[in-house]
N, C-alpha and C positions, 0 to 999 in steps of 0.2 A: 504493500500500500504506500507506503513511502516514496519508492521508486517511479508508481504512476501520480504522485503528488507533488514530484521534483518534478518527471513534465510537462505537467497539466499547469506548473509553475511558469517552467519555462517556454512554453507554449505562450499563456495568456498576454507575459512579460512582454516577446516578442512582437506578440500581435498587437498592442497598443503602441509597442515604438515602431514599426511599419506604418502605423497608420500616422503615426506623427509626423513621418520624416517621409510619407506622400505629401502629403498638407505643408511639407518645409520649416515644420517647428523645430526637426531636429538634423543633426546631420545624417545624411544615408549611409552607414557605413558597407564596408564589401558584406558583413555577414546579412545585413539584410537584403541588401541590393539581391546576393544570391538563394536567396528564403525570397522574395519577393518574384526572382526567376523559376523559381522549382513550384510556386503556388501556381504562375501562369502556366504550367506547363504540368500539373496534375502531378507533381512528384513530390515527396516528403522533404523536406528543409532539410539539411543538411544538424542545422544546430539542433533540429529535435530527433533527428534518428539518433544524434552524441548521448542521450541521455533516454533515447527512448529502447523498444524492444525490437529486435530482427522482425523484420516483414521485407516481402517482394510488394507488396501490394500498391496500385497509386493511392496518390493522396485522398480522393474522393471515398474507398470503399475502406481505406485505412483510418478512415475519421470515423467510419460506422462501426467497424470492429473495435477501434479506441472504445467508442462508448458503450457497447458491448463488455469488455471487459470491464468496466466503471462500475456497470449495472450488477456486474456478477459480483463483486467485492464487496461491493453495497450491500446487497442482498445478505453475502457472505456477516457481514458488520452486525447490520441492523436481525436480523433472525438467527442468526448461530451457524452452526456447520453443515453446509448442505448436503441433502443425501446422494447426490452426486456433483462430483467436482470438475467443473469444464479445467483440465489442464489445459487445453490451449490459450486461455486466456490468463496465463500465469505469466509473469515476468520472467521468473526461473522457477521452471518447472523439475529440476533437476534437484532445488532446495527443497521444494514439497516432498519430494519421494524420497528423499532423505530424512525428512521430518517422520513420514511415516513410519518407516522403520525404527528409527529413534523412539517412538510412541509403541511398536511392540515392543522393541527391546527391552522397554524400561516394566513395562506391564505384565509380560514376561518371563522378566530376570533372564533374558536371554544375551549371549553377545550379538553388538550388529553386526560385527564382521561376520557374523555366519548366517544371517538374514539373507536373503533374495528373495524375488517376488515370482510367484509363479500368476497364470493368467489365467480367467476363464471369461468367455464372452457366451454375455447374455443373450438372450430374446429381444429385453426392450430395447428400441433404437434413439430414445431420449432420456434426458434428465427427470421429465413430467410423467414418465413412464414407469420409476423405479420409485418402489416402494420406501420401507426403511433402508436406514445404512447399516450397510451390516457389520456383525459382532469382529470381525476383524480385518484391517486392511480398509481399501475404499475403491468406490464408482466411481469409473472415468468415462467422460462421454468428450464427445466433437473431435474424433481421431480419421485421418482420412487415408487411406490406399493409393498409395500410386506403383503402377508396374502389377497390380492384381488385385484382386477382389475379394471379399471374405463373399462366402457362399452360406446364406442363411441357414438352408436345407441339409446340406451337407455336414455341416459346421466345420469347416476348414477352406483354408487357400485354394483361390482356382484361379485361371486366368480371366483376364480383364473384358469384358463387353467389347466389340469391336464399334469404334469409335467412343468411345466413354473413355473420356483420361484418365478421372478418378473418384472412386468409391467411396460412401460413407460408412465409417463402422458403428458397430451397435457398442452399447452401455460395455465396457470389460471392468472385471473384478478384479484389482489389483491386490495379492494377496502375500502378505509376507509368509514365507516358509523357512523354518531351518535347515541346512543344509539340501538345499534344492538345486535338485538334478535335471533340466527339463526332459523330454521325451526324446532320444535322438532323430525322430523324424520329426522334431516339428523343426519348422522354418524360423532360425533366429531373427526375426525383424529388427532392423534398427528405426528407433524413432527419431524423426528429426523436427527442430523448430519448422521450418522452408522449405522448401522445395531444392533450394542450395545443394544442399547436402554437404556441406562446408563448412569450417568453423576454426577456431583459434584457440588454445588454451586460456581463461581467465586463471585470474590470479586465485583463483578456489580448487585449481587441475581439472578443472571439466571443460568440455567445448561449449563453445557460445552456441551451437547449433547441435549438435547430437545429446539426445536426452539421455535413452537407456534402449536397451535390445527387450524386445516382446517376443516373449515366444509362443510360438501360431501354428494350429495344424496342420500340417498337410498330410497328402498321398505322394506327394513328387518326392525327388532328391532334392537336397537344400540348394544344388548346383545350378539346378533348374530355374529356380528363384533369382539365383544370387545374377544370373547371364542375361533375367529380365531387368533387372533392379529394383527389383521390388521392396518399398519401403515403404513405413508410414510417417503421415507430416501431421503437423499440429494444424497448419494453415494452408489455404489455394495462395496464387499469387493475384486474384481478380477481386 
């Protein structure tokens, strides 16, 4: 919360001295001048992507998802903890799942080094869907497929609809286990922020853009997958 509080800071800041220094009260300096180029041209500012979250997205569907995410924290504040938690709307989604675990281990008495999550995906395909939260672990929804498809029916990995780029997945049950082993056929999916697939070490050793690996059933070999690329994102780029 803090973090979307610094940009909704620096956001507002900006957009008052833009508007000043169209009107000639203030000086134009280069940062605005190029914040003022990137608004004409549908793209994010420069000074707010410095302090805001990874997205492809332009400016126009990047302001709806901004408030999007506002809504969900909000929500999060004012009513308590939701029973299912949009990780994509998370600043770092990498500290949640950390957190999680942190919250067995402690309840537990278990070590976290020997936590991992193992995955089970739901029936329901929303938030509005899913009843209580359950007694351990948590509901993740708004996760999306690119390179293949979860197959309702099946309940595992298939390939992608011809012409459909990518798929919505349903509600998954993020569940810590001790010493968990996944299934050697399921398909290790890595999750990522963006579509990128790219990222940098922060200074915490995690990448700015790869979350954690999901592991996902299939019938294939994981080679199969891996030569589609098959991954999941938090976000589209549109």
């Amino acid at each position: 919360m803090a973090k979307f509080n610094r940009l909704l800071k620096k956001m507002r800041q900006s957009l008052i001295d833009i508007d000043l220094a169209v009107k000639g009260f203030i000086v134009m300096s280069e940062e605005l001048d190029l914040m003022y180029l990137k608004i004409q041209n549908n793209q994010q500012p420069l000074n707010w992507i410095k302090v805001g979250y990874p997205s492809l997205k332009p400016l126009s569907s990047w302001y709806v998802d901004l408030l999007a995410r506002i809504d969900f924290f909000q929500d999060w504040l004012t009513n308590g903890n939701p029973n299912s938690y949009w990780l994509p709307g998370m600043f770092f989604p990498q500290g949640f799942m950390t957190g999680v675990l942190q919250t067995h281990a402690r309840q537990y008495k278990i070590a976290i080094d020997a936590l991992a999550f193992a995955f089970e995906f739901l029936p329901e395909e929303t938030a509005g869907e899913v009843g209580d939260a359950p007694e351990d672990g948590v509901f993740v929804h708004g996760l999306f497929f690119d390179g293949a498809r979860w197959d309702r029916a099946q309940g595992c990995i298939v390939d992608q609809i011809p012409t459909v780029m990518f798929d919505t997945l349903p509600v998954i049950h993020f569940k810590p286990q001790e010493d968990f082993r996944p299934d050697p056929d399921d398909y290790i999916t890595p999750l990522y922020k963006t579509s990128l697939r790219a990222g940098v070490l922060s200074t915490t050793g995690l990448s700015t853009n790869f979350v954690l690996h999901v592991a996902t059933p299939s019938r294939e070999k994981e080679s199969y997958w891996i030569q589609r690329g098959a991954a999941m994102l938090c976000m589209l780029n549109d």
